[in-house]
SEVO-808895 format. One record per residue (C-alpha): x, y, z; residue in one letter. Coordinates in steps of 0.1 Angstrom, whole numbers, padded with zeros to 4 digits, always signed. Layout:
N
XYZA
...
//
This chain:
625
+0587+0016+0078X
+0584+0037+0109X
+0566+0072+0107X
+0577+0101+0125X
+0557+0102+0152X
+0553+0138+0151X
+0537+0135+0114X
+0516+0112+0131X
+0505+0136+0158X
+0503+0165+0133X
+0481+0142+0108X
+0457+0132+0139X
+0450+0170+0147X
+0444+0177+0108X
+0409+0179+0096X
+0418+0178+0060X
+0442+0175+0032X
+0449+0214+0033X
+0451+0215+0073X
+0479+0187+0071X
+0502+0200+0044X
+0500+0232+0068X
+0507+0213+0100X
+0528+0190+0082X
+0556+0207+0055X
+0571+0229+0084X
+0579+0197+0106X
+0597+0181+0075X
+0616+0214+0063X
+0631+0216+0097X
+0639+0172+0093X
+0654+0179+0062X
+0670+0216+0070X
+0659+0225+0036X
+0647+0259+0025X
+0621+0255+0004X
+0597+0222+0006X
+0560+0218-0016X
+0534+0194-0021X
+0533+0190-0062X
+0505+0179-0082X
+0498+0164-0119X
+0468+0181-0133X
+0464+0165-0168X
+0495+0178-0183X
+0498+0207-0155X
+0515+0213-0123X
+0497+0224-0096X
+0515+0235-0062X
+0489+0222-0031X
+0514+0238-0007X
+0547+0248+0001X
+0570+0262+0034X
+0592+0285+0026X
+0602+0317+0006X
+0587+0312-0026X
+0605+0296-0053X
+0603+0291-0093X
+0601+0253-0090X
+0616+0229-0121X
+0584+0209-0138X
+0608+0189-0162X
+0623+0175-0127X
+0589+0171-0112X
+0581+0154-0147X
+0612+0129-0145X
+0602+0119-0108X
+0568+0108-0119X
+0582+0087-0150X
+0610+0073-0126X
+0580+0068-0101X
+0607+0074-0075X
+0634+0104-0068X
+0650+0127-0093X
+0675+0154-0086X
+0688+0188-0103X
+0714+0205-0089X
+0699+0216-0054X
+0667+0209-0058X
+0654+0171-0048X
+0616+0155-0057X
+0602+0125-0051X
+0566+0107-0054X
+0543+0109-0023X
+0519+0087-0042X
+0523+0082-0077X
+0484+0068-0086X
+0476+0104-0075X
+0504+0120-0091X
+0518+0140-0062X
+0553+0147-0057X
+0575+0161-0029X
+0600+0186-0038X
+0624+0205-0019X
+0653+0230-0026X
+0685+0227-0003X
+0715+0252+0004X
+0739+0232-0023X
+0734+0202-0039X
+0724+0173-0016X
+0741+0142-0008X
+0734+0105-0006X
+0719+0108+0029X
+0699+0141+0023X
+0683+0118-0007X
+0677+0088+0017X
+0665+0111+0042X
+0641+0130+0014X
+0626+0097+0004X
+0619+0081+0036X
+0602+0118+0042X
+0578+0112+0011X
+0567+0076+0018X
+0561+0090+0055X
+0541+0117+0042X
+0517+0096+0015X
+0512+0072+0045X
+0501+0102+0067X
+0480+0120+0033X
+0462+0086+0032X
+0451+0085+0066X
+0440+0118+0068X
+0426+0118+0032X
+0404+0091+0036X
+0395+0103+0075X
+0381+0132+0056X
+0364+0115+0028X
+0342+0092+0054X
+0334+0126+0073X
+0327+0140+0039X
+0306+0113+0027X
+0286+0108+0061X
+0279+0152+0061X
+0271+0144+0030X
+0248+0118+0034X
+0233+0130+0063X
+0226+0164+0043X
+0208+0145+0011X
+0189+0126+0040X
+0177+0159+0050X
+0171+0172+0013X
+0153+0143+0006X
+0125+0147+0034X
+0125+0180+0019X
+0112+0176-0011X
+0093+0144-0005X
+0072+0167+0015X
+0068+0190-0013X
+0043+0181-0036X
+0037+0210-0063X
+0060+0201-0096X
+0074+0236-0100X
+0083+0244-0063X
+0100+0206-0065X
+0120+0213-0091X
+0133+0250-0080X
+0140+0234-0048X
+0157+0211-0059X
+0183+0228-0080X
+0185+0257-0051X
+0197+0230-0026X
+0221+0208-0047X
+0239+0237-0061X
+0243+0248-0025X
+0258+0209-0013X
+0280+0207-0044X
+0293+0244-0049X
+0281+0250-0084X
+0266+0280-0098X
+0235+0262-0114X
+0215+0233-0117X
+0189+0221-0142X
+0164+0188-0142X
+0157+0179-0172X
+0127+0161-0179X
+0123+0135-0209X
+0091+0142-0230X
+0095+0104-0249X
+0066+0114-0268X
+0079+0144-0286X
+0116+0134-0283X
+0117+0165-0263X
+0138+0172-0228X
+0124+0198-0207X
+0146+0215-0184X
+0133+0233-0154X
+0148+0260-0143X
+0163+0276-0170X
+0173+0312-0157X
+0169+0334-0187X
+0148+0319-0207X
+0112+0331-0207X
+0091+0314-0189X
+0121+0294-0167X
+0115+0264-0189X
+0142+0254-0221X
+0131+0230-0246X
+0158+0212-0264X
+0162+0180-0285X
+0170+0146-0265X
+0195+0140-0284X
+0213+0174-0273X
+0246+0181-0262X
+0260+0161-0227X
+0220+0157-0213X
+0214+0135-0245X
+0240+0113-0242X
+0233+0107-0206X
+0192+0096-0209X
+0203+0079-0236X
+0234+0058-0225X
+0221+0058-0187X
+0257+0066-0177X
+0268+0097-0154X
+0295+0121-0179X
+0318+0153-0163X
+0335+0178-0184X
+0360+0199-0170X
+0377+0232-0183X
+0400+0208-0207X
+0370+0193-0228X
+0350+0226-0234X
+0343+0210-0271X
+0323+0186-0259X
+0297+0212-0245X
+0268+0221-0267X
+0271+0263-0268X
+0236+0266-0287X
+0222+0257-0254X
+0247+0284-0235X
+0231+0310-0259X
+0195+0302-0253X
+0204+0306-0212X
+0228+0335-0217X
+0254+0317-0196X
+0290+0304-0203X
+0297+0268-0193X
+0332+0256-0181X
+0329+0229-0165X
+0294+0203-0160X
+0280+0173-0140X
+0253+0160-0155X
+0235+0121-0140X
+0207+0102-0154X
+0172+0108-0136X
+0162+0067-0127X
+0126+0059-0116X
+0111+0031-0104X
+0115-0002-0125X
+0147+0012-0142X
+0127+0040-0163X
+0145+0069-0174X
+0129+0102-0164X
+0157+0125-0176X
+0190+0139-0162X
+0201+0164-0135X
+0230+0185-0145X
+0251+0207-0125X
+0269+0235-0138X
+0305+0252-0132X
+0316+0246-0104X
+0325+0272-0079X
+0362+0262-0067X
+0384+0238-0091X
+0358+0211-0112X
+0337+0181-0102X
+0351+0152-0084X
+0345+0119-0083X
+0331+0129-0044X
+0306+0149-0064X
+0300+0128-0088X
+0290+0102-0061X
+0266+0123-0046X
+0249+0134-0075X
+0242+0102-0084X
+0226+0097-0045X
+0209+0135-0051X
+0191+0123-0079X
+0178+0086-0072X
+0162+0109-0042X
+0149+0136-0066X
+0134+0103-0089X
+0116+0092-0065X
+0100+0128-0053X
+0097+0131-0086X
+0076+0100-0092X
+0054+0111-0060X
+0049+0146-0066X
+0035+0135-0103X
+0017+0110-0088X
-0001+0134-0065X
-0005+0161-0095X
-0025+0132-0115X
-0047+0127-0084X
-0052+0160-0074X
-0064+0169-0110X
-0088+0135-0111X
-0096+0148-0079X
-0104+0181-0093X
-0117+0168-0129X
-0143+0149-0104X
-0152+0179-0085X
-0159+0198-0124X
-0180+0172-0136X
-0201+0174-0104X
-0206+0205-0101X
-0215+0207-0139X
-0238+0178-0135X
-0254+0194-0104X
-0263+0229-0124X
-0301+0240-0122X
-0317+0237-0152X
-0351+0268-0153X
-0355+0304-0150X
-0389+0303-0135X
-0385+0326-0102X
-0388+0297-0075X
-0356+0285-0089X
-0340+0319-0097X
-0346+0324-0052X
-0330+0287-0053X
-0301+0291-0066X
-0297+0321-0049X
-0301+0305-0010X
-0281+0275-0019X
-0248+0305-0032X
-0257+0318+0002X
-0254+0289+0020X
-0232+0265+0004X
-0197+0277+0017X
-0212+0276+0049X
-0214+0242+0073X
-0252+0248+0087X
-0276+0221+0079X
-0298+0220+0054X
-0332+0204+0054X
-0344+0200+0014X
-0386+0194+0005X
-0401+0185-0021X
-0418+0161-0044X
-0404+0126-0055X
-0385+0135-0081X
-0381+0169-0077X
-0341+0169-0077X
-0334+0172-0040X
-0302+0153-0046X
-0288+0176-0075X
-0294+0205-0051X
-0274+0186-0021X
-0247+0182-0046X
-0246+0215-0062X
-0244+0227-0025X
-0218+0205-0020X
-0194+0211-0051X
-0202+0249-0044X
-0182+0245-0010X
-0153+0244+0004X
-0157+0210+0008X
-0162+0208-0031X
-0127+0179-0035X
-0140+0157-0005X
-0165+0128-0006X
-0202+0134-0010X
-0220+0104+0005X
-0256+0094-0001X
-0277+0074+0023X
-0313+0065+0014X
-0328+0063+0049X
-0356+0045+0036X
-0339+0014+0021X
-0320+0011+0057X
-0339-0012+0082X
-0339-0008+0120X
-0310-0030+0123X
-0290-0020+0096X
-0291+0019+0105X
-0266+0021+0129X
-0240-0003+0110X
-0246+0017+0081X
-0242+0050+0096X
-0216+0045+0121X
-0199+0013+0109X
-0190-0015+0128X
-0159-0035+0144X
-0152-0069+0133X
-0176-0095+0150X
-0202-0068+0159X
-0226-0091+0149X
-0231-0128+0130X
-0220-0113+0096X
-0194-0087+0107X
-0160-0106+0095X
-0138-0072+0093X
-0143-0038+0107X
-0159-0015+0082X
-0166+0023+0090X
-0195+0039+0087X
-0215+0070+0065X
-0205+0091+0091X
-0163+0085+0086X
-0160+0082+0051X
-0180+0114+0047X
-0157+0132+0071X
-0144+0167+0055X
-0169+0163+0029X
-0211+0161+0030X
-0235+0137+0041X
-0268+0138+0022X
-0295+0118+0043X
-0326+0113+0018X
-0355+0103+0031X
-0352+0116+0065X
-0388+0108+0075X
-0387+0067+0074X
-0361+0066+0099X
-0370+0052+0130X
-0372+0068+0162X
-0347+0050+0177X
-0328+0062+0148X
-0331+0095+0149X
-0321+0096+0188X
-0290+0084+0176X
-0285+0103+0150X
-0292+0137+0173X
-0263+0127+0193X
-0240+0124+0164X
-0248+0154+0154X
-0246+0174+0186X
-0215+0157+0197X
-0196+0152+0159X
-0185+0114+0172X
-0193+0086+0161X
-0186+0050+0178X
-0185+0022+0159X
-0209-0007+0164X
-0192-0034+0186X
-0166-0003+0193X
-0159+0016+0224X
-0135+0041+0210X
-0154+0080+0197X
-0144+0087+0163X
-0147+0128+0154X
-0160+0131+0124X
-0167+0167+0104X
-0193+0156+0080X
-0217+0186+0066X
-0251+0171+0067X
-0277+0177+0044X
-0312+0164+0050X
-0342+0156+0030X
-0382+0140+0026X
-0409+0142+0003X
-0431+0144+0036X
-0442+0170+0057X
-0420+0167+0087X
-0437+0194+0107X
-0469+0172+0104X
-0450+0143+0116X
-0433+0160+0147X
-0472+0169+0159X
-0481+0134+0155X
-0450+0123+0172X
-0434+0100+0142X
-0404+0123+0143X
-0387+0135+0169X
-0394+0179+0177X
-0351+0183+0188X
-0339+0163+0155X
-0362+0185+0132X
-0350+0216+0150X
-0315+0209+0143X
-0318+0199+0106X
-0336+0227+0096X
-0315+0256+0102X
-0320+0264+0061X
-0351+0249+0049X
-0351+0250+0006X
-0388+0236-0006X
-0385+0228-0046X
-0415+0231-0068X
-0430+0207-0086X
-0423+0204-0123X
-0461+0211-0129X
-0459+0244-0113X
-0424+0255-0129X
-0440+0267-0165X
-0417+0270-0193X
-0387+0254-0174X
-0406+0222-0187X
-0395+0229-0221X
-0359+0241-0210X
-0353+0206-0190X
-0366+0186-0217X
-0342+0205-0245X
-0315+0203-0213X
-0320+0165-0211X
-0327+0154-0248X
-0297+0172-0255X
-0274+0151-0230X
-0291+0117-0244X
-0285+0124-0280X
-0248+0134-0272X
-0247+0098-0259X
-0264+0082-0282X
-0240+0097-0315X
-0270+0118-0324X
-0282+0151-0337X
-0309+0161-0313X
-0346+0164-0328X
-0363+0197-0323X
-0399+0194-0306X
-0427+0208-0328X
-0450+0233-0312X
-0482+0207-0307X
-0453+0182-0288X
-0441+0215-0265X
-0480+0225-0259X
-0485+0191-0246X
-0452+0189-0225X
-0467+0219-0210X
-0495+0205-0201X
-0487+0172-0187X
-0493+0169-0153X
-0459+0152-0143X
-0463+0133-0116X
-0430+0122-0117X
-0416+0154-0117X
-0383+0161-0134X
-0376+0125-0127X
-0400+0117-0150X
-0394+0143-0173X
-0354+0132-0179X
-0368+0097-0183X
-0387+0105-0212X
-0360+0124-0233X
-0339+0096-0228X
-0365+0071-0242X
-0369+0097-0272X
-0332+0101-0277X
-0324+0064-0283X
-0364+0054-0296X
-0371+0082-0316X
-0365+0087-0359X
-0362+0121-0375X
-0356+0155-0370X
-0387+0162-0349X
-0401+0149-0321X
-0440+0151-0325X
-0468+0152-0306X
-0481+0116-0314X
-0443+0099-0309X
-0444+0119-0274X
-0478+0108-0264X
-0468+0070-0278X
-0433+0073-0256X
-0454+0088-0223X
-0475+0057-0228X
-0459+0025-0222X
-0470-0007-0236X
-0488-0027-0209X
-0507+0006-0197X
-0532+0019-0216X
-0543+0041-0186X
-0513+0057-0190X
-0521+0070-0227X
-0530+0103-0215X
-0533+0123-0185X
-0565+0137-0166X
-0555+0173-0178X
-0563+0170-0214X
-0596+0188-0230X
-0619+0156-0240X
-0611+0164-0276X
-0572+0159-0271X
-0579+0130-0252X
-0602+0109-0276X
-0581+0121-0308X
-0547+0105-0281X
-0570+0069-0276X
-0580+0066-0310X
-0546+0072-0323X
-0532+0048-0294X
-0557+0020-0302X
-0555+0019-0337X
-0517+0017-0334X
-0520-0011-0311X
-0546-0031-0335X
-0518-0024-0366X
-0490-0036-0341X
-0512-0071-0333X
-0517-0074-0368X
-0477-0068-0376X
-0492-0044-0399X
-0516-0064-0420X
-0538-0037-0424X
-0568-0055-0438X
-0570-0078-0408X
-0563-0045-0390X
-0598-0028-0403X
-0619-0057-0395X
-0607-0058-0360X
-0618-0024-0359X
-0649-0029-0377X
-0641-0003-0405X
-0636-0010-0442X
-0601-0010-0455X
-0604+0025-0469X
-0625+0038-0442X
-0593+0028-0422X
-0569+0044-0442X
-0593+0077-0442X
-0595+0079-0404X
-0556+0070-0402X
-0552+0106-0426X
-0578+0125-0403X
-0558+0118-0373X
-0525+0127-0389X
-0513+0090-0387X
-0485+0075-0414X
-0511+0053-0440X
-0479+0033-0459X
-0496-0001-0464X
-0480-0029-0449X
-0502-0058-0461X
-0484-0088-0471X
//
């Protein structure tokens, strides 16, 4: 059929629905020369006026009722109706001067058809505008909160902005705790704490994690909504949207639910966007966890190493210690550490390190030492791929992965002089360039230096060069010896035995007083290196509840070094009571404990033996065979 071509003209200059029944019912009351003309429709049992020209009018709904079962025209008297598309249950009707004739009817039905043609044009013109605004706004929502990586702000955001696209007055994500059969919807205005806790097998929400299927209720299926949930948020609910939450590999994270909405109830337009809304929100969601979990490994990692860094003592050179390195941790000067192998120069690097700023960035240890003239610079700096005969891919350097975080350079005073020139310019300039490489690479690595020498000897005998020494020791921190730290012995070795025994599924054993006189005066010249290796020996070695004297001196002897069996510091008493003890253990040991055979190696009788053994405080079970 033809269409009035000014319907056509009216539906081109018509934004929407409402904009064309405006432009529109005029032109055809004036066709018709009717006085009263509206746009009827179907509403689940109701009838709902769209619009209408004209005075206004009490309009017959059994007519309007016939029309739609007739799925044609119906008349009453003067008024005339007729379907303008019956799948959407819209009706023209119209009111004449006296009833209308044959023509008028033709006329009046022609007018309809005409008018769902134009309704479809303009309806679907305004549904592809609404869907690309639409899409083009969850685009934009979507970098939002994919750029938002805190939970709690996520999930706010989220309900603040959907709400706003879909005109409702609230919005919930509920999250599905599998574990505890539990969802967890966040927020929940008016419930303490913005968070509800409900059942997963509650109301509309548990039907949809559980079936996987979108669900509406409008204001004509209010028994369907679960009212124990409206009294927990103090709200009434009339009408809801609620869409599952789908995560990567098909996994159901929960459901996002709209509530009331603001003008009429949810449409299938609404609906569809929803649905887009919240495979959006699945995959922030995903991310945003994602980062959480790393951000607390990241921070878990930090804890432990700040808690494995902590000084051990309370003798007053490490009371001043801990108090330069508070001073100077959250700072980015360099720090050149001294001291004794052994002496914990890397635990005080760290502990600077997981004091600062820098604190959830890399620490990197080099051991300048173990690095050899040609391996210094690749190690350092890195190198591009086919530097040199084994480079087969680019790998960066000490220098770049340290970057934000710390750079601890141990043994500072085997590098090379070639070496240090190159480091000095690093470290002046805060660019690296890769071996084999021509681009500068900035890097903002802290750098923390240190030697067991005496670097200012070396600079006067020219082993190391006067600028490099001048710009690493901006804070110098010298560590004393373990031998010089008094009763801090004793507090390390508790520290340490303590740590082993947890690891071993032990009690820890408690050091008699003769064992803790002769920690004390050991001469350690292993410092606390030494010292940590011990306990640990003891924690996994060692029987009882006490550790004494003899099992320590046994333990600080190793097998294979009897020159180790005690040290140069013990009165000449203490040490021929430690080498008799030793060396008649060792006879009983290459006996396997025969202890007659035992006592003629020694050239004692049997009992004479056994009587020494008891004068020395040694066990005396007899193990002959």
């Amino acid at each position: 059929m033809s269409v009035n071509p000014m319907l056509l003209q009216a539906a081109s200059e018509s934004r929407d629905v409402a904009a064309l029944w405006a432009n529109v019912l005029p032109i055809v009351a004036r066709e018709l020369q009717c006085v009263f003309l509206a746009v009827a429709r179907s509403d689940k049992g109701e009838w709902i006026i769209e619009s209408f020209s004209g005075s206004g009018q009490q309009i017959p709904t059994d007519l309007l009722s016939d029309a739609l079962d007739k799925g044609g025209i119906a008349s009453d008297g003067e008024w005339l109706t007729a379907t303008i598309q019956k799948h959407a249950e819209l009706l023209l009707i119209s009111r004449f001067n006296g009833p209308p004739d044959s023509v008028a009817a033709e006329l009046f039905s022609s007018q309809a058809e005409a008018i769902g043609i134009v309704r479809s044009l303009v309806g679907e013109r305004a549904r592809d505008r609404s869907r690309i605004e639409r899409l083009q706004a969850i685009l934009d929502i979507a970098a939002q909160w994919n750029r938002t990586l805190e939970m709690e702000q996520l999930l706010e955001t989220m309900a603040e902005t959907s709400t706003r696209l879909l005109n409702a007055e609230r919005a919930s994500i509920f999250l599905w705790d599998r574990a505890n059969k539990t969802l967890v919807g966040r927020p929940a205005l008016g419930v303490e704490g913005g968070e509800l806790r409900i059942a997963d097998t509650t109301g509309i929400v548990g039907q949809v994690i559980h079936s996987g299927r979108p669900q509406r209720v409008d204001r004509h299926e209010q028994d369907e909504i679960d009212r124990g949930v409206d009294k927990k948020l103090g709200f009434h609910t009339r009408t809801l949207l609620c869409v599952p939450l789908v995560g990567g590999q098909g996994r159901m994270l929960g459901a996002f639910e709209l509530i009331n909405k603001c003008e009429g109830e949810f449409t299938d337009s609404d609906e569809e966007a929803l649905l887009e809304l919240a495979g959006h929100a699945a995959i922030a969601l995903e991310n945003t966890h994602e980062h959480e979990q790393l951000v607390k490994v990241r921070d878990q990692a930090a804890d432990e190493g700040e808690q494995g860094s902590q000084l051990v003592g309370s003798c007053s050179s490490v009371e001043a210690l801990r108090s330069t390195i508070q001073r100077v941790s959250n700072t980015d000067l360099s720090v050149l550490i001294l001291g004794e192998n052994g002496t914990g120069k890397e635990v005080v690097s760290k502990r600077i390190h997981y004091l600062s700023s820098r604190r959830n960035e890399p620490f990197i240890a080099v051991n300048c030492a173990a690095l050899t003239e040609t391996l210094l610079e690749s190690e350092l700096f890195g190198h591009e791929k086919g530097a040199f005969t084994d480079a087969h891919e680019s790998r960066p350097g000490k220098f770049e992965l340290a970057s934000g975080g710390t750079l601890f350079l141990d043994e500072i005073g085997d590098m090379s002089l070639s070496g240090q020139a190159k480091l000095l310019r690093v470290l002046e300039e805060k660019v690296v360039v890769r071996v084999g490489g021509s681009l500068p690479i900035h890097t903002d690595a802290r750098v923390i230096a240190a030697t067991n020498q005496k670097l200012a000897e070396l600079v006067r005998n020219k082993k190391f060069r006067e600028d490099l020494y001048f710009r690493l020791n901006v804070v110098t921190l010298e560590l004393s010896p373990l031998r010089e730290r008094g009763d801090d012995i004793v507090m390390l070795a508790e520290h340490f035995l303590q740590e082993f025994c947890l690891k071993a599924r032990r009690c820890p054993p408690a050091f008699t007083a003769a064992a803790r006189k002769r920690l004390l005066k050991h001469n350690w010249p292993g410092n606390v290196r030494e010292l940590r290796n011990l306990m640990e020996r003891i924690a996994y070695l060692s029987q009882g509840d006490n550790v004494d004297i003899d099992e320590l001196a046994f333990i600080l002897s190793p097998s294979g070094d009897d020159s180790a069996m005690f040290s140069l510091d013990l009165p000449l008493p203490d040490a021929t009571k430690r080498f008799q003890i030793e060396y008649i253990k060792k006879q009983i040991e290459r006996t396997r404990g025969n202890m007659t055979d035992a006592a003629e190696r020694l050239g004692l009788h049997r009992s004479n033996l056994y009587r020494k053994m008891k004068q020395l405080g040694m066990p005396t079970t007899d193990q002959d065979e």
